[in-house]
C-alpha positions, 0 to 999 in steps of 0.5 A, a space after each residue: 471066541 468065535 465072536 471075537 474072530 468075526 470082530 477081528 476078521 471084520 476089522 481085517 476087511 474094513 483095512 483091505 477094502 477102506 484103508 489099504 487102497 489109500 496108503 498103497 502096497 508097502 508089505 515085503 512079505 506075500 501073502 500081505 500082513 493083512 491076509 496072513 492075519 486073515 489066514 491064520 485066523 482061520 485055520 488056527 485058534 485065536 491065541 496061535 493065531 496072534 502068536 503068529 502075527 505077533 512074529 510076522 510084524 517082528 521080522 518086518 523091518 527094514 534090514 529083514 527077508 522078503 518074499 514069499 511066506 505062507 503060514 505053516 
C-alpha cells in the first residue's frame, strides 16, 4: 500500500509542477483539488482517502459551494 501512495503522490506533483501551470487555476475549493488529494493521502489510508476525493470532485459543479474546505 505504500508504494501505491507514492505512485499516486508522484502523479499528484507531476500535474502540480508539469500540467496545472498550462491550464491555469480553475478550482472553486481551497486547499486545491490537487492539494486535498495530496492531503488526505497523507494523513488518511489509501481507501479513506479516495473516499474523500471521490465527495470532493462531486460537489464540484457549476451550481456547488465554494471557498474554504479543508479536510477533517
Amino acid at each position: 500500500m505504500k508504494f501505491l501512495k507514492i505512485f499516486i503522490l508522484s502523479g499528484i506533483f507531476f500535474y502540480q509542477k508539469g500540467i496545472s501551470p498550462l491550464i491555469g487555476k480553475n478550482c472553486r475549493y481551497i486547499p486545491s483539488c490537487s492539494n486535498y488529494m495530496k492531503q488526505s493521502l497523507l494523513k488518511y489510508n489509501i481507501i479513506t482517502a479516495f473516499f474523500m476525493i471521490f465527495k470532493r470532485i462531486i460537489r464540484c459543479h457549476p451550481w456547488g459551494n465554494k471557498g474554504y474546505d479543508p479536510i477533517k
